[in-house]
C-alpha angles and dihedrals in degrees: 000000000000119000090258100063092039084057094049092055088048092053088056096046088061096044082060101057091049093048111039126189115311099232086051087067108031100084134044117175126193123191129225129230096267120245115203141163110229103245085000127073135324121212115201111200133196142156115224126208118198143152101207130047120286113220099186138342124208128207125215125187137170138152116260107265093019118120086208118091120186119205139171146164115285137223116247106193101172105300096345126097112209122188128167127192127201106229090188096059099035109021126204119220107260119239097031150114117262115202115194133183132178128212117219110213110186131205083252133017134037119310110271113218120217125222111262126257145205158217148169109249106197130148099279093183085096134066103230130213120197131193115172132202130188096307099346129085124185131202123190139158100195136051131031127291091265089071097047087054082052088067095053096045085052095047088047092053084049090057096048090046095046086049092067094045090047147025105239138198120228106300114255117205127291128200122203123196110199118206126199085224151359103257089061106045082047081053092063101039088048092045082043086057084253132112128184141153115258103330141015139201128193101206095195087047096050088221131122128193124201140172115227114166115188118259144094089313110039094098094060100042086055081058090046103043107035094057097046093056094042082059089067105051099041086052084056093050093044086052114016126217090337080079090085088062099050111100128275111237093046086061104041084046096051092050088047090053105052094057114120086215105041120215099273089195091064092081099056088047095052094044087056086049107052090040095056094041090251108128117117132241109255094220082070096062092063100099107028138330132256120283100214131067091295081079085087081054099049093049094054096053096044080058099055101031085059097049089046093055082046096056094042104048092009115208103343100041075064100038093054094047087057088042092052101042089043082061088055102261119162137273092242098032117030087093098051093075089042107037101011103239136075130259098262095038087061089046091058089052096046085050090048096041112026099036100027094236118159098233086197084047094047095046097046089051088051086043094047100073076053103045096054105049077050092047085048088044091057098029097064093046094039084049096051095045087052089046098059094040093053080060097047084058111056116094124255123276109246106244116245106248103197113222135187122256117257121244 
């Protein structure tokens, strides 16, 4: 290669560099700050800069953490990229992060993919008022700052209290959204594609909602509440995403356990039940709970069951039931290398210690129904044997001779 040539190839490499590929250059795209309608639509906005024609553009959302991606074909007015999406056909998890992208097709050329931009979805039909403390942050529209202060004291108790059930990593931020009522709150978890009961946490999201109206008893639902929900998120930061497959009842007890007012109602519940034979099996909260009134049932002895594990092997008897169910141990089993015993074994202790239930009692009274279509079954034949034999053994009555009478 002679030096000519060596100087003309120079010359095009730095023509390249000065001059990328075309594609790389053609299109600049700017968002928007997004408007949206909390449960209703979302409009994605963007001016778009290019040198060449622009045949289609494409819009993609989805919420950070979520498999489903929606997509759909994009407005193009002039310089300016328009997109609406419909919230009430196809919901957004509320509290989180949106990304959204668009994809550029020209009339010639290869498709030309945007960055990806954000933004924060969270029900914007309210006027929020935030006050943060250390790892928690509250937002609230109604009430005075001192009860907004209630909800962090609360949250900080949970964490002192959380921190004797479990061992827990450094603690990462929560967010608590704090609804007037429970219809509202229910509003946004259904318009967020969720329902729940009185509160909800997204563990991944690090966010909690409750509803906490004023009254008498809005105090002590804040210490009940709050607690309860914390629970949840801080299970999901000690395990990570294998927190959806531990048990049920192991979760929802937890949680239970860790409120600073307890349900007073549970021990009612759990005195009917244990009177009129009701309660379930606890094997059978492994999976998911009831969904008719026996819900309230399957809360309070989780609760119980879970404070009575607590009082009988403390924080690493817990711990290493989490532990041991996080690796994938069974529902049945996962106890017996940690505690000792099964599943249901634990779960007749707990019966016999915890409720006061006569287990022999108990299973005499299931036995009885039983015993006594068994004891029917034996008698008649038993009767009836005793019965012939009593015959075969009475003497022989002495036959009647007729005589004529004497004279």
């Amino acid at each position: 290669m002679n030096r000519w040539t060596l100087l003309f190839l120079c010359l095009l490499g730095i023509v390249g560099l000065a001059h990328p590929v075309w594609g790389a250059q053609s299109f600049q795209i700017i968002p928007e700050p997004v408007d949206y309608t909390f449960g209703g639509q979302i409009k994605l906005q963007a001016q778009i800069y290019s040198d060449i024609l622009i045949n289609e553009v494409q819009a993609f959302l989805r919420s950070v953490g979520d498999t489903k991606t929606y997509s759909g074909i994009a407005v193009l007015q002039g310089d300016l990229i328009l997109f609406q999406h419909d919230l009430t056909i196809e919901p957004l998890r509320a509290f989180s992060d949106v990304e959204y992208w668009f994809r550029i097709i020209p009339e010639s050329g290869d498709p030309y993919l945007s960055d990806t931009y954000t933004f924060y979805y969270e029900d914007n039909r309210f006027a929020w008022d935030v006050i943060s403390s250390g790892q928690f942050t509250v937002h609230w529209y109604e009430g005075d700052i001192d009860f907004a202060q209630s909800v962090l004291n609360a949250a900080e108790i949970g964490l002192e209290n959380a921190g004797k059930l479990l061992v827990l990593p450094p603690v990462r931020p929560v967010d608590f959204y704090v609804y007037a009522s429970g219809l509202e709150m229910q509003s946004t978890l259904r318009l967020g594609g969720l329902r729940w009961i009185a509160g909800h946490a997204d563990p991944d999201l690090g966010v909690s909602v409750v509803s906490l109206p004023s009254g008498p008893d809005q105090l002590s639902e804040t210490y009940r509440q709050v607690p309860h929900e914390l629970m949840h998120l801080l299970q999901y930061q000690a395990v990570g995403p294998v927190y959806y497959s531990l048990p049920v009842w192991l979760k929802e007890g937890l949680a239970s356990a860790n409120e600073s007012r307890s349900n007073s109602d549970y021990f009612v519940i759990l005195t009917n039940a244990v009177e009129q034979d009701a309660l379930i099996p606890i094997a059978s909260l492994c999976q998911t709970f009831p969904q008719d009134n026996t819900v309230y049932l399957a809360y309070a002895q989780s609760d119980s069951f879970v404070r009575y594990l607590y009082q009988r092997s403390g924080q690493v008897g817990l711990q290493g039931l989490v532990d041991s169910y996080a690796k994938g141990g069974g529902c049945e089993e996962a106890s017996t290398s940690v505690l000792g015993l099964s599943l249901t074994e634990l779960e007749q202790e707990w019966r016999h210690n915890a409720l006061n239930e006569n287990v022999i009692e108990t299973a005499l009274q299931t036995l009885l129904p039983w015993a006594a279509l068994l004891l029917m079954v034996l008698i008649v034949p038993l009767v009836l044997v005793l019965t012939n034999m009593r015959k075969s053994h009475q003497p022989a009555p002495v036959p009647q001779t007729d005589q004529a009478p004497s004279r």
